[in-house]
C-alpha positions as CSV (number, residue, x, y, z in Angstrom):
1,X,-5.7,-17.5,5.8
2,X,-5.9,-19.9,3.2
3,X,-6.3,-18.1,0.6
4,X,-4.8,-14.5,0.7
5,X,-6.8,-10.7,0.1
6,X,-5.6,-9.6,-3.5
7,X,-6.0,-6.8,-5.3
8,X,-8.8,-6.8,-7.7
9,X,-6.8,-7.5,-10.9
10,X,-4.0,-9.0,-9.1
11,X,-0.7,-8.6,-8.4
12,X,-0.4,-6.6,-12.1
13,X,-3.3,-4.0,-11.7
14,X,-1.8,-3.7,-8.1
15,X,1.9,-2.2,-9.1
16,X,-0.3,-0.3,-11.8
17,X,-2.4,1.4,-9.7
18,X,1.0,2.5,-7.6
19,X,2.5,3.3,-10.7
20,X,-0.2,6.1,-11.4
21,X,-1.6,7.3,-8.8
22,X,1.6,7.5,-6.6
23,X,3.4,10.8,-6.7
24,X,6.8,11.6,-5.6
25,X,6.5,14.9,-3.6
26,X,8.3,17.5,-4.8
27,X,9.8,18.5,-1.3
28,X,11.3,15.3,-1.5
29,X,13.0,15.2,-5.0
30,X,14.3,18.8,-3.7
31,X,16.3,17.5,-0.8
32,X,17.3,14.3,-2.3
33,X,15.3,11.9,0.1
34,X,14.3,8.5,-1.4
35,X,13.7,5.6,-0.4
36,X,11.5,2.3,0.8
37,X,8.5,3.3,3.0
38,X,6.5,0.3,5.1
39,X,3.0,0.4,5.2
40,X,1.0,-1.8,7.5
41,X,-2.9,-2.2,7.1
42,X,-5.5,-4.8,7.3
43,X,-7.9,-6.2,4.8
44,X,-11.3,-6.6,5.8
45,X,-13.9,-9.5,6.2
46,X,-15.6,-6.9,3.0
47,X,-12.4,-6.4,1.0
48,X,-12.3,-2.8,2.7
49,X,-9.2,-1.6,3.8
50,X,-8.3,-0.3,7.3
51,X,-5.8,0.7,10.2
52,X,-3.5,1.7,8.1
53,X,-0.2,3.2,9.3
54,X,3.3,3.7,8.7
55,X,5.7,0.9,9.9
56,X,8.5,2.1,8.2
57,X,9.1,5.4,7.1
58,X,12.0,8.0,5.4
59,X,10.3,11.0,6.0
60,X,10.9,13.8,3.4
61,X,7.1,13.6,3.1
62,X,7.2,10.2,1.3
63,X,5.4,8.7,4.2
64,X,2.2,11.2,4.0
65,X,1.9,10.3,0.4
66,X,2.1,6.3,0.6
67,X,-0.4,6.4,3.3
68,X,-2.7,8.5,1.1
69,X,-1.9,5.8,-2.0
70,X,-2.9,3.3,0.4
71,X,-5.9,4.8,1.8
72,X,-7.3,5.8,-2.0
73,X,-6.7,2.0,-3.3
74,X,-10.3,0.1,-4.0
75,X,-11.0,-2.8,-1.8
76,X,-9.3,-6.1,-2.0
77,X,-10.6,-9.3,-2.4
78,X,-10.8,-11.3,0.8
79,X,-8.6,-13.5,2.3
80,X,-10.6,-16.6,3.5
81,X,-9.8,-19.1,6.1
82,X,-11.7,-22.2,5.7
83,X,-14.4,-21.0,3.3
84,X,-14.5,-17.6,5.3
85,X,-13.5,-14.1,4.9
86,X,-11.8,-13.0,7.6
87,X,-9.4,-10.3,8.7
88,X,-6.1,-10.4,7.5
89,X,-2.9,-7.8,8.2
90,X,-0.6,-7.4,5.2
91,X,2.4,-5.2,4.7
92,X,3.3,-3.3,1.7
93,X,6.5,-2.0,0.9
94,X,6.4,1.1,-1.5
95,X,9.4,2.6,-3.2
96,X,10.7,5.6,-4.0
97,X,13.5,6.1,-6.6
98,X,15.2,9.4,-7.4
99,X,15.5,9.2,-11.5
100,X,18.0,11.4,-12.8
């Protein structure tokens, strides 16, 4: 695409959004498992968001609960390709950090 699907708000809004609606599961932080989980999807011609799976995962339950971040964000803006929206895959990394 020319120009590529954003969050609405941007890039900002988008690590906010993470930030509080992202929960680290508690079966997780009881065995110790952290880490970076892959998630591939596609934004839609409408902004919507499908397809979306795990590419990456650490198990521990952190996959389950980056899909469901994923799945609960609002649509995107668009990518366009000249002048039109089209299709576009994008992968997001999302990180879990053990805090002592």
């Amino acid at each position: 695409p020319d120009i590529m699907p954003e969050f609405p708000g941007g890039e900002t809004a988008r690590q906010a959004f993470l930030k509080s609606h992202l929960h680290f599961p508690q079966m997780a932080r009881d065995a110790g498992i952290s880490g970076k989980v892959y998630i591939g999807f596609v934004i839609a011609k409408d902004g919507s968001i499908k397809n979306v799976e795990v590419l990456r995962g650490v198990g521990g339950a952190l996959d389950e609960e980056a899909l469901r971040v994923v799945k609960s964000m609002p649509n995107w803006n668009p990518g366009f390709h000249k002048g039109r929206p089209v299709n576009v895959k994008f992968v997001m990394p999302i990180v879990f950090a053990l805090r002592n």
